[in-house]
PDB file as gemmi writes it, atoms N, CA and C in Angstrom:
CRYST1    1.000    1.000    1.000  90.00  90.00  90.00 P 1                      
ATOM      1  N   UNK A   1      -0.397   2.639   7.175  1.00  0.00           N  
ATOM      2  CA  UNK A   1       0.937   2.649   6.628  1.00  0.00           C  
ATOM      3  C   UNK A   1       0.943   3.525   5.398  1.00  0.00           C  
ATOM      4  N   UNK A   2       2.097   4.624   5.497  1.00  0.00           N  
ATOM      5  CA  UNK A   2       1.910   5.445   3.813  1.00  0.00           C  
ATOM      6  C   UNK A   2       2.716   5.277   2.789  1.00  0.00           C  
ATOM      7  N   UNK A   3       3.496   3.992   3.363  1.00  0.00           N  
ATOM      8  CA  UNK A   3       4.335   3.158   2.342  1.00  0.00           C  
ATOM      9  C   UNK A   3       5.491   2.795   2.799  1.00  0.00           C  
ATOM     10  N   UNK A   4       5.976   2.048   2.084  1.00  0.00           N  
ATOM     11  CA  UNK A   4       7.402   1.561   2.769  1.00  0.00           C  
ATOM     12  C   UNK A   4       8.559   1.338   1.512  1.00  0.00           C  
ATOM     13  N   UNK A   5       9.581   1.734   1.020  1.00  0.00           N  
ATOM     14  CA  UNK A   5      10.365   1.731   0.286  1.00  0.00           C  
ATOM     15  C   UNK A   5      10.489   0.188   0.042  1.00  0.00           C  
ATOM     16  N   UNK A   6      10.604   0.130  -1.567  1.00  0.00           N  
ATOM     17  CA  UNK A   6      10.766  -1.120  -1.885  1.00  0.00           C  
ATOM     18  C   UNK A   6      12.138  -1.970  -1.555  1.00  0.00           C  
ATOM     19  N   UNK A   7      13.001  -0.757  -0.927  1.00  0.00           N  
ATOM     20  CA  UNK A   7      14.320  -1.589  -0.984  1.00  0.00           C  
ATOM     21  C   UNK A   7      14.591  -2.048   0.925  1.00  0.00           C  
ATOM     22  N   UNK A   8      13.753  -1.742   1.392  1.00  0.00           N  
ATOM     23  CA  UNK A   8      13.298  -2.498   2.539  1.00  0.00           C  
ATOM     24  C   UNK A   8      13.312  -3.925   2.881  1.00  0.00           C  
ATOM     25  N   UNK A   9      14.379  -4.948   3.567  1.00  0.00           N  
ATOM     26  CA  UNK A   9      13.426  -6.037   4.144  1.00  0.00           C  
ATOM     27  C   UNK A   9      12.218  -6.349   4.291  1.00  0.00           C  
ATOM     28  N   UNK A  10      11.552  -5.733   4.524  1.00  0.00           N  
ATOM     29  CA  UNK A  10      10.233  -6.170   4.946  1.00  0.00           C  
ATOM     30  C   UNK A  10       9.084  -5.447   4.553  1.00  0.00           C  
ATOM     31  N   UNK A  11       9.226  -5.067   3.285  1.00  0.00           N  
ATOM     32  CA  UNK A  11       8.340  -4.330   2.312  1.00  0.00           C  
ATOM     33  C   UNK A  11       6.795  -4.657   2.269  1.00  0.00           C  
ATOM     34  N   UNK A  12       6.148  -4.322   1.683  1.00  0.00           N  
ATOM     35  CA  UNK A  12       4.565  -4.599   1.703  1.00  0.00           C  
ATOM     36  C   UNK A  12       4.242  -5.711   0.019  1.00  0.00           C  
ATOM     37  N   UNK A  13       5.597  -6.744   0.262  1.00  0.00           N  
ATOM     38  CA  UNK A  13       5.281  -7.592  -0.419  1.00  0.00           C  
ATOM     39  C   UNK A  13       4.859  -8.869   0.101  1.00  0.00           C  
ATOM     40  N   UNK A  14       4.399  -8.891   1.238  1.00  0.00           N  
ATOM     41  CA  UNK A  14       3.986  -9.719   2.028  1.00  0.00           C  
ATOM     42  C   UNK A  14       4.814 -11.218   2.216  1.00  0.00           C  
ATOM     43  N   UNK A  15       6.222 -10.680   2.555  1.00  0.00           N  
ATOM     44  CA  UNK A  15       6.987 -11.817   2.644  1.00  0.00           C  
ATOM     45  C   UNK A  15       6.814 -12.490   4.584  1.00  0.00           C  
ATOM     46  N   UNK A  16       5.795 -11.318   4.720  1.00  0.00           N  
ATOM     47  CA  UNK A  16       6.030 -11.812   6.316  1.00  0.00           C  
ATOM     48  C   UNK A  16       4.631 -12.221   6.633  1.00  0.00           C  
ATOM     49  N   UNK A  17       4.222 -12.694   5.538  1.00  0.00           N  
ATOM     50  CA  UNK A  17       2.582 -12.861   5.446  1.00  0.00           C  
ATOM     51  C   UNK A  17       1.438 -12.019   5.717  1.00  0.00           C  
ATOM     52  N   UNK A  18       2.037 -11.292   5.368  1.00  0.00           N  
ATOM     53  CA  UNK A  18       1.058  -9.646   5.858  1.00  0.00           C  
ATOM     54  C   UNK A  18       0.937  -8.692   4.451  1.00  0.00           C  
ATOM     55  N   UNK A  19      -0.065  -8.487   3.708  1.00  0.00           N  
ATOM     56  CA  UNK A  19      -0.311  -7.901   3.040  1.00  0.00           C  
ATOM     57  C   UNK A  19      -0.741  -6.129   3.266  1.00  0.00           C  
ATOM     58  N   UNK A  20       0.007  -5.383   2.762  1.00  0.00           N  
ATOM     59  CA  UNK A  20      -0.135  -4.114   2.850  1.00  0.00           C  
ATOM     60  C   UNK A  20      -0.765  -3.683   1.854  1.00  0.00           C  
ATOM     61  N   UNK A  21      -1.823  -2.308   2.727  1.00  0.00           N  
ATOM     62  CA  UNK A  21      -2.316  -1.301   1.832  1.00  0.00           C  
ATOM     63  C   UNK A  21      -1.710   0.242   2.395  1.00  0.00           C  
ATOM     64  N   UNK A  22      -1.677   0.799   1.033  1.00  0.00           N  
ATOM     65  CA  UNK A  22      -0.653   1.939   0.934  1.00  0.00           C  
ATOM     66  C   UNK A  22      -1.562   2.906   0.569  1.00  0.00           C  
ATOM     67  N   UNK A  23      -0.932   4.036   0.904  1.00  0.00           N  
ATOM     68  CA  UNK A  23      -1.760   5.666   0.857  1.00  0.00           C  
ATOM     69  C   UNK A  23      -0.400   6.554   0.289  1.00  0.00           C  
ATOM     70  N   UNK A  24      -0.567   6.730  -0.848  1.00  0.00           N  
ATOM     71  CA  UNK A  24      -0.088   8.089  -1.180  1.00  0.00           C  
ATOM     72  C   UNK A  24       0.374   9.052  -0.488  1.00  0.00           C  
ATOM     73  N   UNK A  25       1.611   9.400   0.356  1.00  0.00           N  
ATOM     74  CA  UNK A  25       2.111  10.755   0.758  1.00  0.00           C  
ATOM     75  C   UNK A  25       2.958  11.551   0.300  1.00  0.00           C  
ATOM     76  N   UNK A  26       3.631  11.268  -1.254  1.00  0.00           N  
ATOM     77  CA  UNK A  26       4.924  11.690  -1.882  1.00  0.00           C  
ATOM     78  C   UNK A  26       6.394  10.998  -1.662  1.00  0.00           C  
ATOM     79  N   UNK A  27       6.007   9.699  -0.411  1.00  0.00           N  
ATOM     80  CA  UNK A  27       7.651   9.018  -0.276  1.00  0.00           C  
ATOM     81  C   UNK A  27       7.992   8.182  -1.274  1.00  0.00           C  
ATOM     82  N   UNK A  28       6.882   7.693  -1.929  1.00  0.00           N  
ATOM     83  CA  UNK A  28       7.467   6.407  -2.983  1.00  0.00           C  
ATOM     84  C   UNK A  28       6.341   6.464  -4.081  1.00  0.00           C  
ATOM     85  N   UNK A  29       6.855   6.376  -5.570  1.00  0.00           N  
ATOM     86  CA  UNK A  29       5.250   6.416  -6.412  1.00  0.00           C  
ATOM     87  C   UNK A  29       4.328   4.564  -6.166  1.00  0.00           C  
ATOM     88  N   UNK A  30       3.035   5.378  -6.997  1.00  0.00           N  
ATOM     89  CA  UNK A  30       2.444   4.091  -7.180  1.00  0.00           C  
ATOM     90  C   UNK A  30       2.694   2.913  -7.464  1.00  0.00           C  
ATOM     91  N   UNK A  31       3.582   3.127  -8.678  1.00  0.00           N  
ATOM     92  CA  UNK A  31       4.416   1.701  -9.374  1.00  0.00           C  
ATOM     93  C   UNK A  31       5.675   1.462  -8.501  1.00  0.00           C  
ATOM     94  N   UNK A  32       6.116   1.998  -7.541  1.00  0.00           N  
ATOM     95  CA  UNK A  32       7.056   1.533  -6.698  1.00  0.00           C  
ATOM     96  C   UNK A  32       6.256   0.565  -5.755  1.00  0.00           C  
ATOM     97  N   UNK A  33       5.421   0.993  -4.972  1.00  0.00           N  
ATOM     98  CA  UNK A  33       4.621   0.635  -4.272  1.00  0.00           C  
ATOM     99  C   UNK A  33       4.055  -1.080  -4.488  1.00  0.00           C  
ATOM    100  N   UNK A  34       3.377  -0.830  -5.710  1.00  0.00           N  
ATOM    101  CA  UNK A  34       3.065  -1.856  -6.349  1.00  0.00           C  
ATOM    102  C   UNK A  34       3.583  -2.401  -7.171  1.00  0.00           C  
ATOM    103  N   UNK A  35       5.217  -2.644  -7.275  1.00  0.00           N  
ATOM    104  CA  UNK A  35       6.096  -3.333  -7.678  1.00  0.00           C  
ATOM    105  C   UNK A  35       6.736  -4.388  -6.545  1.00  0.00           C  
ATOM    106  N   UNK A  36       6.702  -3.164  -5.296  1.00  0.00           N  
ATOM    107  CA  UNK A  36       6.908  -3.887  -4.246  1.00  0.00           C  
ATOM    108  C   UNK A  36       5.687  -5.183  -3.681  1.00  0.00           C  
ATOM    109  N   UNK A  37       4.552  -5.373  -4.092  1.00  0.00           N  
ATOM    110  CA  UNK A  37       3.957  -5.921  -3.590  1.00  0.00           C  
ATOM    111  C   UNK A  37       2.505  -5.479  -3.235  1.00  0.00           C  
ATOM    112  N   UNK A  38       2.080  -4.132  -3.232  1.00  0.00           N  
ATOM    113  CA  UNK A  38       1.174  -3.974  -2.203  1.00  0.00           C  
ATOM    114  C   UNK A  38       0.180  -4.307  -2.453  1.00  0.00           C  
ATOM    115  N   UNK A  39      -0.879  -4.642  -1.969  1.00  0.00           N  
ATOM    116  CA  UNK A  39      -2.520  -5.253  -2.338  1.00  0.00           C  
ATOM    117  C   UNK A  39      -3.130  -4.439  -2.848  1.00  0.00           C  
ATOM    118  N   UNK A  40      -2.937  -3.065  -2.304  1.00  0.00           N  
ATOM    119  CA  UNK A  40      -3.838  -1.883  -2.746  1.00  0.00           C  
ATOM    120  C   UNK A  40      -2.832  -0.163  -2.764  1.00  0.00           C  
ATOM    121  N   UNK A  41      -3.223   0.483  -3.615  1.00  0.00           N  
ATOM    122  CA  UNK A  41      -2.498   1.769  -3.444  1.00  0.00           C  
ATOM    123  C   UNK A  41      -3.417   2.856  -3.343  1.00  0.00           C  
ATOM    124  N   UNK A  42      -4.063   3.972  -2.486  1.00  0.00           N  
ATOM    125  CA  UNK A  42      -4.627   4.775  -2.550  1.00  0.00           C  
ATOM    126  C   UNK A  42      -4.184   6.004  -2.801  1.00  0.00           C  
ATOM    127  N   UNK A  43      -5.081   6.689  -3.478  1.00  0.00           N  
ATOM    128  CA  UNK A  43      -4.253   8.517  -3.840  1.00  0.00           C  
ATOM    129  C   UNK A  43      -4.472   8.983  -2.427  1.00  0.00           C  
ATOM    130  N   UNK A  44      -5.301   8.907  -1.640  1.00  0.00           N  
ATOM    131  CA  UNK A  44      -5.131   9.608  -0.717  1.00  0.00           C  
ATOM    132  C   UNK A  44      -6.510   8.879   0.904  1.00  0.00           C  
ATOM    133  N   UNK A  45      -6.539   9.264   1.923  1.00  0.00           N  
ATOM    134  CA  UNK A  45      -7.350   8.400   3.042  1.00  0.00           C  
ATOM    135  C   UNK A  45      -8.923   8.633   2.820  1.00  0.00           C  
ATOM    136  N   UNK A  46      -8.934   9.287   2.038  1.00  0.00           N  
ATOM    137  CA  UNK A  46     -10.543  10.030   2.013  1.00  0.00           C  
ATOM    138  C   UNK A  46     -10.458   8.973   0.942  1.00  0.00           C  
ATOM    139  N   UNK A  47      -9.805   8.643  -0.323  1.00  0.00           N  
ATOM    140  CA  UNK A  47     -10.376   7.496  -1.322  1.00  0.00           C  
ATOM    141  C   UNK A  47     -10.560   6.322  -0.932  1.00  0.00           C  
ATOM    142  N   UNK A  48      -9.400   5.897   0.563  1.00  0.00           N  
ATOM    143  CA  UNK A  48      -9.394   4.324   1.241  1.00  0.00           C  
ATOM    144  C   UNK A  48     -10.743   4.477   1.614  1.00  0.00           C  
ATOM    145  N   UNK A  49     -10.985   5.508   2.447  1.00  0.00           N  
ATOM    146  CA  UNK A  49     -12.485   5.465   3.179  1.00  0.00           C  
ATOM    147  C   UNK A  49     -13.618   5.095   2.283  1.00  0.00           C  
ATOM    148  N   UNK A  50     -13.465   5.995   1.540  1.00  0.00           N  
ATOM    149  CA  UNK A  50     -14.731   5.819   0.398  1.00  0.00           C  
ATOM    150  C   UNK A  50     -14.853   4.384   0.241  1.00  0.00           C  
ATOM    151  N   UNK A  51     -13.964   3.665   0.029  1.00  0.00           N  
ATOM    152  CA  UNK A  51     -14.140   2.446  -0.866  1.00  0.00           C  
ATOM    153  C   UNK A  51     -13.676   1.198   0.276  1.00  0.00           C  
ATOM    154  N   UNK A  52     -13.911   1.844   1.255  1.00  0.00           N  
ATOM    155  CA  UNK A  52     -13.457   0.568   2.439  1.00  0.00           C  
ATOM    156  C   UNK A  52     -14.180  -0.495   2.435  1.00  0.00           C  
ATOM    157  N   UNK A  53     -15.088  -0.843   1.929  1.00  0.00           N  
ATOM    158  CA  UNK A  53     -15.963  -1.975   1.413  1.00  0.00           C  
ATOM    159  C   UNK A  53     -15.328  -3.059   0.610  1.00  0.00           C  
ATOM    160  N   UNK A  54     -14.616  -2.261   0.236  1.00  0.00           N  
ATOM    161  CA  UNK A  54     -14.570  -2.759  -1.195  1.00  0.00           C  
ATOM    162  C   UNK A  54     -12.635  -3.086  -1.309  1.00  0.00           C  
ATOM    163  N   UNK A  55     -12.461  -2.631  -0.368  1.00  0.00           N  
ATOM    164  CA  UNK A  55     -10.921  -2.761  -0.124  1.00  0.00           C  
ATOM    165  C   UNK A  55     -10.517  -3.922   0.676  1.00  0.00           C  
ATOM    166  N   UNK A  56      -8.805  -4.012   0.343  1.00  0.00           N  
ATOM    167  CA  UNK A  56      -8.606  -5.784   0.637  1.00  0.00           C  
ATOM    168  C   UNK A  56      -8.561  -5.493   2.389  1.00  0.00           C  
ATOM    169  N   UNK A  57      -8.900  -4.235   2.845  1.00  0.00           N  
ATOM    170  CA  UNK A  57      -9.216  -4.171   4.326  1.00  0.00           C  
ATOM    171  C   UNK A  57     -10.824  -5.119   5.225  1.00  0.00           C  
ATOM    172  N   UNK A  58     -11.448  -4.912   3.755  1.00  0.00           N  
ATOM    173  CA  UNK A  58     -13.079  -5.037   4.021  1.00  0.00           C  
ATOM    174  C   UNK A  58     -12.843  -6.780   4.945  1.00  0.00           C  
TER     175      UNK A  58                                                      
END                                                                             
């Protein structure tokens, strides 16, 4: 997912019991993102990867 607008129903604030992690593509900033909710925000898929251990994916 590369984000989902905070003014969405069903945002990545995990109202549907589903916690989202977000990737950086230019649709919404970080602090939108994670205002909305999200568990995690990445600058980009090569940083998720790196740290997939260590992410609320692991």
């Amino acid at each position: 997912m590369a984000g989902v607008p905070p003014a969405r129903p069903h945002g990545p604030d995990g109202e549907r019991g589903l916690r989202c992690v977000c990737v950086l593509t230019g649709g919404w900033t970080r602090e939108e993102l994670e205002e909305a909710g999200a568990a995690a925000v990445y600058g980009d898929v090569r940083v998720l990867l790196r740290d997939l251990d260590g992410s609320p994916l692991a």
